[in-house]
VMD Tcl script that builds the backbone (N, CA, C; Angstrom):
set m [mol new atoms 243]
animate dup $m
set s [atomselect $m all]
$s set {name element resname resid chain x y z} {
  {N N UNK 1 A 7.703 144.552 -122.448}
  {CA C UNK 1 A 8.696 144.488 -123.514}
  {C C UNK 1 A 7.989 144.533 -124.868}
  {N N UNK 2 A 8.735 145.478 -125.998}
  {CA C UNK 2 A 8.037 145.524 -127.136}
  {C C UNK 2 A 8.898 144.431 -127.964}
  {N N UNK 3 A 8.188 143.896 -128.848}
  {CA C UNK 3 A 8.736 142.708 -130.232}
  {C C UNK 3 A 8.556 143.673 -131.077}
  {N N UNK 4 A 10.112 142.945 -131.544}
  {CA C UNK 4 A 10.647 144.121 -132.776}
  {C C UNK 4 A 10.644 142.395 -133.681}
  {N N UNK 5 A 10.547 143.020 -135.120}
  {CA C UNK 5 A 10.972 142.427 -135.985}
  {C C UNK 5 A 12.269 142.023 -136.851}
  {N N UNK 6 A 12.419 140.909 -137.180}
  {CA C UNK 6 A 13.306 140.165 -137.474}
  {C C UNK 6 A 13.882 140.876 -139.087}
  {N N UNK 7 A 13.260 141.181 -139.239}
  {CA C UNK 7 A 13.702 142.034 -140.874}
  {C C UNK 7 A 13.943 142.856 -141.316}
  {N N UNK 8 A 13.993 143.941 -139.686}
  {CA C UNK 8 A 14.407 145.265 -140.005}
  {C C UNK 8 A 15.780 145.271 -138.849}
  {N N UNK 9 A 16.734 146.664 -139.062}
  {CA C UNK 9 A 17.094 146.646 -138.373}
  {C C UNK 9 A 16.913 147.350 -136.906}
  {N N UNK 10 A 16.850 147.141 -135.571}
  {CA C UNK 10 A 16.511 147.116 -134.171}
  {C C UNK 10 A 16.286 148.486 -134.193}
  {N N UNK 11 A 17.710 149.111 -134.552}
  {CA C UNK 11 A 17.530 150.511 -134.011}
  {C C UNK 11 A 16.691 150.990 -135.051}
  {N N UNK 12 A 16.272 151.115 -135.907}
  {CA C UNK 12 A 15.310 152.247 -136.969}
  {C C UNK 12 A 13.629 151.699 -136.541}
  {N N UNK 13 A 13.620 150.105 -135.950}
  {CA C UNK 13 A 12.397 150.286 -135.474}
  {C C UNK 13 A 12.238 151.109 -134.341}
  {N N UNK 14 A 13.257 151.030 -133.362}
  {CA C UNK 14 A 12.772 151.731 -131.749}
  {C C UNK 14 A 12.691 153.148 -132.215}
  {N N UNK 15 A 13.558 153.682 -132.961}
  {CA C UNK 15 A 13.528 154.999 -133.595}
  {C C UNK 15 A 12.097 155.599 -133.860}
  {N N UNK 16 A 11.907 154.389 -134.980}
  {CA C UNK 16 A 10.377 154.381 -135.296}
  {C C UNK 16 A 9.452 155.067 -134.490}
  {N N UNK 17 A 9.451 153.784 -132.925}
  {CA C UNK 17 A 8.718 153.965 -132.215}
  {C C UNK 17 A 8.897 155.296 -131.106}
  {N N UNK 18 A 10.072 155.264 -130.789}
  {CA C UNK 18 A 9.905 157.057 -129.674}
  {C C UNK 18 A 9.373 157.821 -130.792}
  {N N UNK 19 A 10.049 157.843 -132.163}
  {CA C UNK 19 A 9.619 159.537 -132.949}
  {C C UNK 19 A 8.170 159.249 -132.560}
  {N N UNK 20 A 7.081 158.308 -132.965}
  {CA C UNK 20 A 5.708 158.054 -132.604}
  {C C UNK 20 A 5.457 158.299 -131.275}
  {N N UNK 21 A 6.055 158.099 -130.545}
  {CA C UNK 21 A 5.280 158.581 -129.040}
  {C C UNK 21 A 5.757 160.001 -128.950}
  {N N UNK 22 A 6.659 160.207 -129.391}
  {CA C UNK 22 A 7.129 161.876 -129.572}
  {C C UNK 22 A 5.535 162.537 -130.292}
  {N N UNK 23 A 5.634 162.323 -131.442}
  {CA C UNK 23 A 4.194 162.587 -132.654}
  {C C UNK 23 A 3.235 162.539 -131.810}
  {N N UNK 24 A 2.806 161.271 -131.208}
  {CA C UNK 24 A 1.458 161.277 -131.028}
  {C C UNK 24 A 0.901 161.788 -129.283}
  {N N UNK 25 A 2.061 162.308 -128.446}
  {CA C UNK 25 A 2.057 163.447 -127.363}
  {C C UNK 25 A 2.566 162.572 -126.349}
  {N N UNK 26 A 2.880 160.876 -126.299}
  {CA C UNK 26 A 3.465 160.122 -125.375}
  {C C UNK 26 A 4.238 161.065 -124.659}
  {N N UNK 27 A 5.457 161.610 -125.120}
  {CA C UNK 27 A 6.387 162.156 -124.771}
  {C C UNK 27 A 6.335 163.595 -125.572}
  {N N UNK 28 A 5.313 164.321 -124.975}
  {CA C UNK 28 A 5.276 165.900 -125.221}
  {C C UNK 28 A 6.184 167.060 -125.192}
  {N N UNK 29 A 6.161 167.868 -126.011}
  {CA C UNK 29 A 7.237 168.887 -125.754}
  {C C UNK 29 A 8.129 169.301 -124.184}
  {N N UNK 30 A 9.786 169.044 -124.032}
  {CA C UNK 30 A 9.561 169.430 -122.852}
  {C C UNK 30 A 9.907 168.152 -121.987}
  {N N UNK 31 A 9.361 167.254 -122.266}
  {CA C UNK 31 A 9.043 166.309 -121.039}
  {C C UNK 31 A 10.349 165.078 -121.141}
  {N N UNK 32 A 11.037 164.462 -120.315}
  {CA C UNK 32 A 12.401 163.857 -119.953}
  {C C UNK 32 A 11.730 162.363 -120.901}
  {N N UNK 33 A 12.175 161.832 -121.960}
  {CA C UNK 33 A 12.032 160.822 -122.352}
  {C C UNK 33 A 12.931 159.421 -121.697}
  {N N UNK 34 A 12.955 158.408 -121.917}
  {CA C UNK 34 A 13.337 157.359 -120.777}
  {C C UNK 34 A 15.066 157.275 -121.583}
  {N N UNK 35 A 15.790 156.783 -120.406}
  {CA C UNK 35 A 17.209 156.622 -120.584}
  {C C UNK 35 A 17.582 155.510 -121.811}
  {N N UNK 36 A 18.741 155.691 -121.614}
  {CA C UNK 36 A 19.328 154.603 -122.581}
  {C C UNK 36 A 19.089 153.277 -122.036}
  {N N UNK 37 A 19.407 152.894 -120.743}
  {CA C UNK 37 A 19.380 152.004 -119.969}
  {C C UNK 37 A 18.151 151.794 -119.889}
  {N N UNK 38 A 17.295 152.275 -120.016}
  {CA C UNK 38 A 15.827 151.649 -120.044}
  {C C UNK 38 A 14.974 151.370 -121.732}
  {N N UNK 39 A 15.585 152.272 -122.314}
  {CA C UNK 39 A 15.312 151.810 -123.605}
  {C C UNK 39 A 16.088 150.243 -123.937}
  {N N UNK 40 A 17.027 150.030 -123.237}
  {CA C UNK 40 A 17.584 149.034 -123.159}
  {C C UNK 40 A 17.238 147.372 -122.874}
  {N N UNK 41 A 16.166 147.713 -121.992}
  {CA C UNK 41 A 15.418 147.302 -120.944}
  {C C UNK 41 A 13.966 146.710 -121.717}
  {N N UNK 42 A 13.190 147.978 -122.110}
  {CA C UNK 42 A 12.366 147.857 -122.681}
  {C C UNK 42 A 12.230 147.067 -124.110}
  {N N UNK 43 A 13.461 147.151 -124.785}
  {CA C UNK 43 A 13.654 146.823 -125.942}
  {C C UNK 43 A 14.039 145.039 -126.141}
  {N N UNK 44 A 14.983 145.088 -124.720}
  {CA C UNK 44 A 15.976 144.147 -124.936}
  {C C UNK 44 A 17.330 144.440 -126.393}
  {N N UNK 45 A 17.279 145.594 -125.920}
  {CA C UNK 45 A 18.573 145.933 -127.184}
  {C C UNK 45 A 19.901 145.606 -126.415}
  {N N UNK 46 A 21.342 146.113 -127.282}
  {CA C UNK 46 A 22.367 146.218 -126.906}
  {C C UNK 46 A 22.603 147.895 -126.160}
  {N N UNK 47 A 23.535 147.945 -125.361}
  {CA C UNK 47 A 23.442 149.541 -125.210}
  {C C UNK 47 A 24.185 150.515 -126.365}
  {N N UNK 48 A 24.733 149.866 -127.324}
  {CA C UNK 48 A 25.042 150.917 -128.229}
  {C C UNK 48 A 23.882 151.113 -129.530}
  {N N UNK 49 A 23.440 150.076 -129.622}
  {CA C UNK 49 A 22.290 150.067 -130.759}
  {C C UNK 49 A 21.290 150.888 -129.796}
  {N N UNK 50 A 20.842 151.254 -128.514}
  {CA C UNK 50 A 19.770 152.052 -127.544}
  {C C UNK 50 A 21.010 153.598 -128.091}
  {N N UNK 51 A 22.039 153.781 -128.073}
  {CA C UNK 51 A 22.855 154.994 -127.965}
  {C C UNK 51 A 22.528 155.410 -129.726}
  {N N UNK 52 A 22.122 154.598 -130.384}
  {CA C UNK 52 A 22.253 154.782 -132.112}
  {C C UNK 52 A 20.960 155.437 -132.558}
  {N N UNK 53 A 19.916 154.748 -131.390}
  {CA C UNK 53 A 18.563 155.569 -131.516}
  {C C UNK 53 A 18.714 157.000 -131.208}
  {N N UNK 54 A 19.332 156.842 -129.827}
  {CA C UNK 54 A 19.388 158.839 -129.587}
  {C C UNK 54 A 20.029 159.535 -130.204}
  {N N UNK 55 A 21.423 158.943 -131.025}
  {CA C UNK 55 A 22.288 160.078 -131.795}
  {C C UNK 55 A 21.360 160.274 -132.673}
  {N N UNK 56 A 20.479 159.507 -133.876}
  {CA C UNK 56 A 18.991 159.559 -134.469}
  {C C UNK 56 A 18.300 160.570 -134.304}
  {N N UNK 57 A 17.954 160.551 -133.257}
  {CA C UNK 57 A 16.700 161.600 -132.717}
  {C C UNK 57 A 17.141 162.645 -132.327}
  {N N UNK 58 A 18.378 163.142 -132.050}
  {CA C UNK 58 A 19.151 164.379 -131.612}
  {C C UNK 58 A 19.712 164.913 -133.012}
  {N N UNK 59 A 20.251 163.854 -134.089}
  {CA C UNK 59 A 20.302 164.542 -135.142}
  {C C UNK 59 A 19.086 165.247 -136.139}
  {N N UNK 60 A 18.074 164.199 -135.892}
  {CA C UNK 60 A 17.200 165.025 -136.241}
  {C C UNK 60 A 16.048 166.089 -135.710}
  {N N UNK 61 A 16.800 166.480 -134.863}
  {CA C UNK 61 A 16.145 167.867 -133.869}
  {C C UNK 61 A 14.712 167.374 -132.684}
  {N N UNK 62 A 15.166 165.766 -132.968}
  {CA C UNK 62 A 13.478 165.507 -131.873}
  {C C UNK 62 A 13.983 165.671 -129.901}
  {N N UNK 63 A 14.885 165.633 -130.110}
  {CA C UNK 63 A 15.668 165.670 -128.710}
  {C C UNK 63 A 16.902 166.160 -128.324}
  {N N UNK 64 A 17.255 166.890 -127.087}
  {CA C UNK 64 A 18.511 167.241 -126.725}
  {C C UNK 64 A 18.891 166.645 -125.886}
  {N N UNK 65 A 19.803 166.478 -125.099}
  {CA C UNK 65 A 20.166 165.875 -124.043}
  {C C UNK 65 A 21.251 166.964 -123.507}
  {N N UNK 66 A 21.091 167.123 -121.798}
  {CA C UNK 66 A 21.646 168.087 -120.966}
  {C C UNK 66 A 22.604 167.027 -120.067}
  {N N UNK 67 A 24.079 167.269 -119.592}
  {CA C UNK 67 A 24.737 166.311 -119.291}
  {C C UNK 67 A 24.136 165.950 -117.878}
  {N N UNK 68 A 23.937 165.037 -117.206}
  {CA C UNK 68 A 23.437 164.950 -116.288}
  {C C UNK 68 A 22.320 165.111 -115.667}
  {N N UNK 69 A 21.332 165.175 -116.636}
  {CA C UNK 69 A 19.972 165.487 -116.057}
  {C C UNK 69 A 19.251 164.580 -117.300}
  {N N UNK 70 A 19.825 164.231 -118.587}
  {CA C UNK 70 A 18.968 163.339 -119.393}
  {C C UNK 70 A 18.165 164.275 -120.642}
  {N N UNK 71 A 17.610 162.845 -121.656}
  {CA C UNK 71 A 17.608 163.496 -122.626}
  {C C UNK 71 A 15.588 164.024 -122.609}
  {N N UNK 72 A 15.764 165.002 -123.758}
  {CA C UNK 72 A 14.189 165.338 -123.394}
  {C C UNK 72 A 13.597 165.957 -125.272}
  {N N UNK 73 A 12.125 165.859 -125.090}
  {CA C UNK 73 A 11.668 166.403 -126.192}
  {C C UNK 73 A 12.026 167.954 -126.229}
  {N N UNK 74 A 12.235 168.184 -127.639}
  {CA C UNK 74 A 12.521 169.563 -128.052}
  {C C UNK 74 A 11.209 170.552 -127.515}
  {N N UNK 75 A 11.217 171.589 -127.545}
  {CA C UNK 75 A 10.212 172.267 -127.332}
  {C C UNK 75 A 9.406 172.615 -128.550}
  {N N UNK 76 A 10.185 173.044 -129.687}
  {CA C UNK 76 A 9.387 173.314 -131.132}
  {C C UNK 76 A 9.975 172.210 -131.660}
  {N N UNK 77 A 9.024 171.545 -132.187}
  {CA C UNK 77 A 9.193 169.952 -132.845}
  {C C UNK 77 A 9.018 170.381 -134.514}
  {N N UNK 78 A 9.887 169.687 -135.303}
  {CA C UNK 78 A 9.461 170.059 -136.880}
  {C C UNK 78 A 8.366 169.579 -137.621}
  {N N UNK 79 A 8.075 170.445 -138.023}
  {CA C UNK 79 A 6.706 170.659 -138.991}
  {C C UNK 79 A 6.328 169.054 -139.366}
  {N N UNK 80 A 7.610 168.228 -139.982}
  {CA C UNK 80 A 7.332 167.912 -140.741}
  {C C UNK 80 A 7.172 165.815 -139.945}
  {N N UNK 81 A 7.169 166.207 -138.611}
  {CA C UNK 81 A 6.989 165.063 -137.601}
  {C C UNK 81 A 5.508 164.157 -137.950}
}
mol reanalyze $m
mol bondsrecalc $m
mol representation Tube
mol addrep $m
């Protein structure tokens, strides 16, 4: 389990943290990043504050999600990651 801090809010840290494992090749172009339910898990979040991270990261082009098969890194990631 990761400790998040008390002074920010939950979801812009976990945000934080996938775009960084996104960045730094954790989760490489391509490759199925972990569910809501496990970001859930991992976090100890709520499941809509885990759902607030992915609308996040899908709005900003780091991920798509395919219905039933889960969400995943983009293939061309922006420049500016």
């Amino acid at each position: 389990m990761v400790e998040l801090k008390d002074n920010q809010p939950k979801w812009r840290q976990v945000y934080a943290i996938i775009r960084e494992r996104i960045a730094d090749g954790t989760y490489p172009p391509g490759t199925k990043i972990p569910t809501v339910l496990e970001l859930v898990a991992e976090f100890q979040l709520a499941n809509a504050t885990a759902q607030k991270v992915y609308r996040q990261l899908r709005a900003d082009g780091l991920i798509y999600t395919e219905a039933g098969m889960g969400s995943f890194v983009v293939e061309e990631l922006p420049e500016d990651l």
